[in-house]
N, C-alpha and C positions, 0 to 999 in steps of 0.2 A: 790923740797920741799922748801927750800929756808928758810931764817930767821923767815917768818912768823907761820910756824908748827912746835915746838919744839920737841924732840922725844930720849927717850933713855928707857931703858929695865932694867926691873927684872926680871929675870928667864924666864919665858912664858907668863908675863907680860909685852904690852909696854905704856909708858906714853904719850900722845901725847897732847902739848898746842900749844893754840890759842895763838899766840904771835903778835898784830896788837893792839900795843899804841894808844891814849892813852887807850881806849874803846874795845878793843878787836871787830872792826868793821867785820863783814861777807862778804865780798866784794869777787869778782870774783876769785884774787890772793890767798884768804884765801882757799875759795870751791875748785880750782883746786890743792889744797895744799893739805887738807886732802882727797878729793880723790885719789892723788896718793900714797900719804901715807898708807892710808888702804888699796890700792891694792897691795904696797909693802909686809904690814905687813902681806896680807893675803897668798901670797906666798912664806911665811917665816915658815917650819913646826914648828917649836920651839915655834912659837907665839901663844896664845890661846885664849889672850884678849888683850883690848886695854883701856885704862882710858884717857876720855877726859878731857881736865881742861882748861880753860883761866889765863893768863899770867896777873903778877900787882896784887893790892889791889883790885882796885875800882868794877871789877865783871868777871865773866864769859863772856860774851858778851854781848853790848849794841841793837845790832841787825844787819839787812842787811843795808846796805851802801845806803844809801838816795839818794845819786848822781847818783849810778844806775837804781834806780828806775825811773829816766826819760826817757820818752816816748822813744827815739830813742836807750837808753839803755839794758830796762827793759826784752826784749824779749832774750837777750843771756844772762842775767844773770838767769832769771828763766829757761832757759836751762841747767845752770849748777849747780843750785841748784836741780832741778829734776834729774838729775845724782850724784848728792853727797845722795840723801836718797833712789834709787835706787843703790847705792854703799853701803851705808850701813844696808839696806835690805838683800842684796845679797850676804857679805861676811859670814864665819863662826866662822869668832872671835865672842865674847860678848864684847859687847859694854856696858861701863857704863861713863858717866857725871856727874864729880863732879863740882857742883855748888858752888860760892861763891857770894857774892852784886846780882848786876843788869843779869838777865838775861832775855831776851826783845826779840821778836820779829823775824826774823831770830834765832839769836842767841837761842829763846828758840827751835825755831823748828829743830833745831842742837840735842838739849840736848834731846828734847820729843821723836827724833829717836833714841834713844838707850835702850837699852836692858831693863836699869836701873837706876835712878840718885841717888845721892847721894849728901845731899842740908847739909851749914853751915847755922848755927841762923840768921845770916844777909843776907840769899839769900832771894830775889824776884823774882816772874816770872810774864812779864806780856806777852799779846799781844795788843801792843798801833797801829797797823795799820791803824784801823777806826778814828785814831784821825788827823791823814793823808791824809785822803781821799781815800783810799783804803783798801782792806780787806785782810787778810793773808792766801793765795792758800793751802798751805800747814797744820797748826794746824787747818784749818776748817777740814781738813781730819784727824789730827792727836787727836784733844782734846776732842769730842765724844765718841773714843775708850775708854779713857782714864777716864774720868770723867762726862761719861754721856750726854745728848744734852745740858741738860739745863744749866749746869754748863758753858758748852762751848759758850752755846748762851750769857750767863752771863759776863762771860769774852772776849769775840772777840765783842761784841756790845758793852760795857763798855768802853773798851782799860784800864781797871784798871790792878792796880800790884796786887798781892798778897802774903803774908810772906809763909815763909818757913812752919810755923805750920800750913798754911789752907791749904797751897799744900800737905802736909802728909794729912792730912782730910781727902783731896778728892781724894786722890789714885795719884797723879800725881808723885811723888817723895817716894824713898823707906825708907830712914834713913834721922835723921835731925842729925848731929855730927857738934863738932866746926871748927872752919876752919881750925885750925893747925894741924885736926886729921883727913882731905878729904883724903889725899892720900893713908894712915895706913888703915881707916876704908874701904876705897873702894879694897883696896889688903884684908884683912882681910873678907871681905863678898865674895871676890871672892872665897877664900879658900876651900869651898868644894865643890863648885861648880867642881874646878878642879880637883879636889878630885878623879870626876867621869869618867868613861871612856871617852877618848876625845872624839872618835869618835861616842858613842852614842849622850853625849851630845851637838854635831854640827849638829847631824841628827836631836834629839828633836829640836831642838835651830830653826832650820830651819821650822818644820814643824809648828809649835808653833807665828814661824812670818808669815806661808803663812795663816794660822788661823787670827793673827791678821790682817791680810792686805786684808781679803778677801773683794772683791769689794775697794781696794783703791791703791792698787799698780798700776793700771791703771788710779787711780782717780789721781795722782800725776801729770802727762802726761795733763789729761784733763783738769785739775785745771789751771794750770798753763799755759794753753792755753784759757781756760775762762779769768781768770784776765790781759792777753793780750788784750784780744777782749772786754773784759767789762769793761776797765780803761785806758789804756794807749792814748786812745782817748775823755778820758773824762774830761771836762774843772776844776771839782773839783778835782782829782785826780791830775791834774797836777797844780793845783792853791795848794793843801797840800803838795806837793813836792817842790816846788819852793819857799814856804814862808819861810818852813824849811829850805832851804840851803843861803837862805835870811835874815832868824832868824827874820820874824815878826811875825804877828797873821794872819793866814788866813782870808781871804774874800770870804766864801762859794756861788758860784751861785745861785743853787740849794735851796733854802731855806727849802720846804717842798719834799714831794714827789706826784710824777703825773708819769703817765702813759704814758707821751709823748707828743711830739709836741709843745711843752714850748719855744724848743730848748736850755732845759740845758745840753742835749745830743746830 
């Protein structure tokens, strides 16, 4: 588990943060952190949920780690990101996310896989991938469930943020509470949930995500083996990646779009 996933327990409750300064980065060390952590907790009878948080002021997560995003990189970390939302698909804990600042991109599609979030006045969520040059495998699967196509088409073509008040709007987030009162408010909304028999409530819990995941749990897998084959060879994809760990302004190839044979692909 290591320094990066913090982790300690209330009752049947356990707290688990993102601890990767300064940004709370999603990087491979982080994914293989809270997968085994969740597989811990799930083999732990006493545990019944789990509350995610990121570590610091500045946010919950800034997103996936940029530097894996390149080409010779990109193919095992979207392998273990596809194992980290099949891991937390699969367990029987409830999962909730409490939000605070920036949550971006990986990092949101961390948070949009749980059960439940729970956002402070100063959180934002956005998905900026397309500003990148590439698109986000995972919230295209995730953010149509959640708030519709258009919304989603809205936000993953845009790469805008948005505040915690239009995220409650639009169904993505459950409570907006202050930040000093994530951790209270998110035990406190769990409360009768626990209430209820455990073992019903792991059976609905379960049936209830293979409802939501119908046709996408397999889509995670495929996803993520598209944005392999449809980017990691593609000259703006890795021209949005390298300017970023460069810190200039991209220089898009591509200008418009064509059908082929340009050779911007």
């Amino acid at each position: 588990m290591g320094d990066l996933i913090g982790l300690k327990k209330i009752g049947s409750i356990a707290l688990l943060e993102i601890n990767n300064p300064p940004v709370n980065i999603i990087d491979s060390a982080v994914i293989m952190g809270l997968i085994n952590t969740l597989n811990d907790l799930g083999n732990d009878p006493f545990c019944r949920a789990v509350i995610i948080s990121g570590a610091g002021e500045k946010g919950f997560s800034a997103g996936a780690s940029v530097a894996e995003h390149l080409p010779e990189e990109a193919p095992e970390m979207i392998e273990k990101m596809v194992n980290l939302l099949k891991t937390m698909h699969s367990t029987q804990l409830i999962t909730i996310a409490t939000v605070h600042g920036f949550c971006f991109g990986g990092g949101a599609e961390v948070a949009l896989a749980c059960d439940f979030v729970i956002a402070s006045e100063d959180a934002k969520f956005g998905i900026p991938e397309i500003t990148l040059g590439c698109y986000p495998p995972f919230a295209m699967l995730q953010l149509p469930n959640l708030v519709g196509i258009r919304k989603a088409k809205e936000m993953i073509l845009s790469g805008r943020a948005i505040k915690a008040e239009d995220a409650k709007k639009i169904g993505l987030i459950n409570l907006i509470v202050g930040q000093d009162a994530l951790e209270e408010s998110a035990i406190e909304f769990l409360t009768p949930i626990l209430n209820n028999p455990p073992r019903i409530v792991a059976l609905t819990l379960t049936r209830l995500r293979e409802i939501e995941s119908l046709g996408t749990l397999d889509g995670h897998q495929k996803m993520g083996q598209l944005f392999i084959d449809d980017l990691c060879t593609h000259p703006d994809y890795i021209e949005g990646i390298t300017s970023f760990l460069e810190k200039r302004k991209p220089s898009w190839k591509a200008k418009r779009f064509c059908a082929g044979g340009c050779g911007c692909k």
